[in-house]
C-alpha positions in Angstrom: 75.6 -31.8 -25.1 76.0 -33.6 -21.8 74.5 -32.1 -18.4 74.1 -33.4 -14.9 71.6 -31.4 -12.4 72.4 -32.0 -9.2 68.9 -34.0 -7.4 67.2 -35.0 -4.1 63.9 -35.6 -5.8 63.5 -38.8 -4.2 59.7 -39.5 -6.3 61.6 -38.5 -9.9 65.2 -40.9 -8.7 63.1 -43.9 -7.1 60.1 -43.5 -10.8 63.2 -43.9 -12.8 64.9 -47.0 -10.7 62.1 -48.5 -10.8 61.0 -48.1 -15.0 60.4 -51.3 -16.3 63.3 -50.8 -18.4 65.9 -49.9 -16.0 64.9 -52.8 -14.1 65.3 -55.2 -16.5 69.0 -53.6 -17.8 70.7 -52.0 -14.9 69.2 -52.8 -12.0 69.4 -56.5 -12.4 65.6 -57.1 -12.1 65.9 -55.4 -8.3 64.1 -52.4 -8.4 65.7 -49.4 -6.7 64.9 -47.7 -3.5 66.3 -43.8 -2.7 69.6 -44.1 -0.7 69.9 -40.6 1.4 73.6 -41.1 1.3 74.1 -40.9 -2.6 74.3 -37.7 -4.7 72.1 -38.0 -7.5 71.9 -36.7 -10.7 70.0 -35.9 -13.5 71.1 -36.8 -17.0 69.9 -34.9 -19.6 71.9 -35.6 -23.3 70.7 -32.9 -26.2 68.0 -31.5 -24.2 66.1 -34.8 -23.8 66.3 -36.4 -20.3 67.7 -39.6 -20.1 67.8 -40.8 -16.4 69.9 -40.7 -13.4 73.6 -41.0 -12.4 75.1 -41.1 -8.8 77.8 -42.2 -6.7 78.1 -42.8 -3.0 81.3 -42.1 -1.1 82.5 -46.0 -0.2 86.0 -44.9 1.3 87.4 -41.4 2.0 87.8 -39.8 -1.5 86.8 -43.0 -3.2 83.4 -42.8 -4.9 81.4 -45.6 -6.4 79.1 -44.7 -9.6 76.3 -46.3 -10.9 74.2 -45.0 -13.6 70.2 -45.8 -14.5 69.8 -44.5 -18.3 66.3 -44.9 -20.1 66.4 -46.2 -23.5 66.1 -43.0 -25.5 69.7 -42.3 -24.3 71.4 -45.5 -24.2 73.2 -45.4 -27.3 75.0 -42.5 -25.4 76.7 -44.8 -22.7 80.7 -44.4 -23.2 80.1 -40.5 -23.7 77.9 -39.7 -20.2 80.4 -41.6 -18.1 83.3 -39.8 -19.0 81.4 -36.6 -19.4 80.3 -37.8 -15.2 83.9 -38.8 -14.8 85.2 -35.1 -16.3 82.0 -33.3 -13.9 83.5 -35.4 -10.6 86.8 -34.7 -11.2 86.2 -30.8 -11.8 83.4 -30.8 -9.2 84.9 -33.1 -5.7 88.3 -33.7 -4.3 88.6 -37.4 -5.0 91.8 -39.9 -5.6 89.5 -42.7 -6.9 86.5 -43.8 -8.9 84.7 -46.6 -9.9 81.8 -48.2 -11.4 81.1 -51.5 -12.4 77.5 -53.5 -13.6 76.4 -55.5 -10.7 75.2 -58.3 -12.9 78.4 -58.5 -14.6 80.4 -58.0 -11.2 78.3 -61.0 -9.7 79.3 -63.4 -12.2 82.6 -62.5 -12.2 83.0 -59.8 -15.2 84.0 -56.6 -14.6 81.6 -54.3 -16.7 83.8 -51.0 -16.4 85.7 -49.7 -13.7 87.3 -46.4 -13.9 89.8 -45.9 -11.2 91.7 -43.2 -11.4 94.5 -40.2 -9.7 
């Protein structure tokens, strides 16, 4: 079982960025500083917690995802994004979503996008 709890701990979000794992996987080596404008959540899969998801409103009704997953839950990828995607939909009024790996994005691949409605 998937769950997302809803977060504004800004000391548990900014710990988890800034792991030395998620720095080296998703966040490109960049470390990660709180954004006030993001909705954050917390990922727990099976009871265990696994990280943070959250998107940021880039146009009206468009919202931009990014996920930063520790190890213990990485084998559980494909499931917590559409699991997130399912929770957006059900949860906001939105015409369109998407995500993609910065990394990837930069040199020209395009990791995953979801866009959707």
């Amino acid at each position: 079982m998937i769950t997302f709890t809803p977060t504004r701990n800004i000391d548990l979000i900014e710990t988890v960025g800034n792991h030395p794992d998620i720095i080296a996987g998703s966040n490109n080596g960049d470390g990660y500083d709180y954004k006030p404008e993001c909705r954050y959540f917390e990922v727990n899969v099976h009871g265990q917690f696994g990280g943070i998801v959250y998107y940021n409103e880039i146009q009206p009704l468009t919202f931009d995802c990014h996920a930063m997953y520790l190890p213990e839950i990485r084998g559980f990828s494909k499931e917590i994004g559409l699991t997130f995607w399912r929770y957006i939909l059900a949860n906001t009024t939105v015409q369109c979503v998407t995500s993609f790996a910065a990394r990837k994005f930069r040199h020209g691949q395009m990791y995953c996008a979801m866009i959707g409605l």
